[in-house]
N, C-alpha and C positions, 0 to 999 in steps of 0.2 A: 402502395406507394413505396414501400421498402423495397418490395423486388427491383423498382424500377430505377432505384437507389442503386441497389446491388450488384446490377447489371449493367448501369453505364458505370460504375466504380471498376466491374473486372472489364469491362474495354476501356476505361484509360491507363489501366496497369498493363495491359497486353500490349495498345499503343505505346504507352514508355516505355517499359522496359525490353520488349523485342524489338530491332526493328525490322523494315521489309522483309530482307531477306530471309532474319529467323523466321518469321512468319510460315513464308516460303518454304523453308527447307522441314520445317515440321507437318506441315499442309501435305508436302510431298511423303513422308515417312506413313504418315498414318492413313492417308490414301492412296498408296501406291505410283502417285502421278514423278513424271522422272521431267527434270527439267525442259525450259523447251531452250534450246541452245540454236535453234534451225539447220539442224545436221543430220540427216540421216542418221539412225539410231540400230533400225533391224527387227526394231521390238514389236513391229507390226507382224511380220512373218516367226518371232519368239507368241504371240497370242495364240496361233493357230495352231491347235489341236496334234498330235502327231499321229503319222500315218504308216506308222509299223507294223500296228497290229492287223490294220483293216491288209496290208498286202500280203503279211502272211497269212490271214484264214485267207488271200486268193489263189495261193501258190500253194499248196500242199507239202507235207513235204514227201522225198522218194520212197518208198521201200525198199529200194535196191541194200540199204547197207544190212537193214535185218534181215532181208530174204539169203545175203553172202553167207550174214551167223550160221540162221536156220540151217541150210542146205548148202554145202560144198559143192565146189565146182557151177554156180547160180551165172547164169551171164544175161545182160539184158537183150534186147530185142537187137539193138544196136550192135552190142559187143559181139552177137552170133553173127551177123550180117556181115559184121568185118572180117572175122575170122571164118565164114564161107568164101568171102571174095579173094582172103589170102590162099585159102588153098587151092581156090581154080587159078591163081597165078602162077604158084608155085610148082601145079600141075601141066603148067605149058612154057614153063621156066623162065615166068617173066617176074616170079616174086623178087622179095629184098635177100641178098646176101645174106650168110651166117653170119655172127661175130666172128670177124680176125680175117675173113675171106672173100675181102671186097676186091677192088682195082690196083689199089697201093700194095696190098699185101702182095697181088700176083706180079708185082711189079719187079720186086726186090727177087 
């Protein structure tokens, strides 16, 4: 019988002395709930998980900068591919001008 004393005694102390709002605004603190104002918020896409990690363990990353360390003069597959195709260019003199010995230069 006391409890039941007890009990509607601290709900009419909570009903006087907060009213709604405080209610609300404490409801919201200690459970996390953020008001409903009916606006777009974001905090549905703030829930979900992030996905940093999961793209890095997909994407590796290169070994070209340590393999540069290790072993000088290192080019990748790419960078030899280019530098074969510059020199059958420049072998049939269709590469790029030096520095300083373009068009304008021969111009003056």
């Amino acid at each position: 019988n006391t409890s039941k004393k007890s009990i509607m005694a601290s709900q009419r102390i909570l009903k006087s002395d907060l009213p709604l709002k405080g209610i609300q605004r404490l409801r919201e603190e200690v459970f996390g709930h953020l008001p409903q104002l009916n606006i777009r918020t974001g905090n549905k896409k703030l829930k979900v998980p992030l996905k940093g990690n999961y793209v890095q363990r997909y994407y590796p990353e290169s070994i070209e900068a340590s393999a540069r360390k290790a072993t000088p003069g290192y080019q990748s597959a790419l960078e030899e591919r280019r530098t074969a195709k510059l020199e059958q260019l420049r072998r049939r003199g269709k590469g790029p001008p030096k520095k300083g010995s373009g068009k304008r230069q021969q111009k003056k």
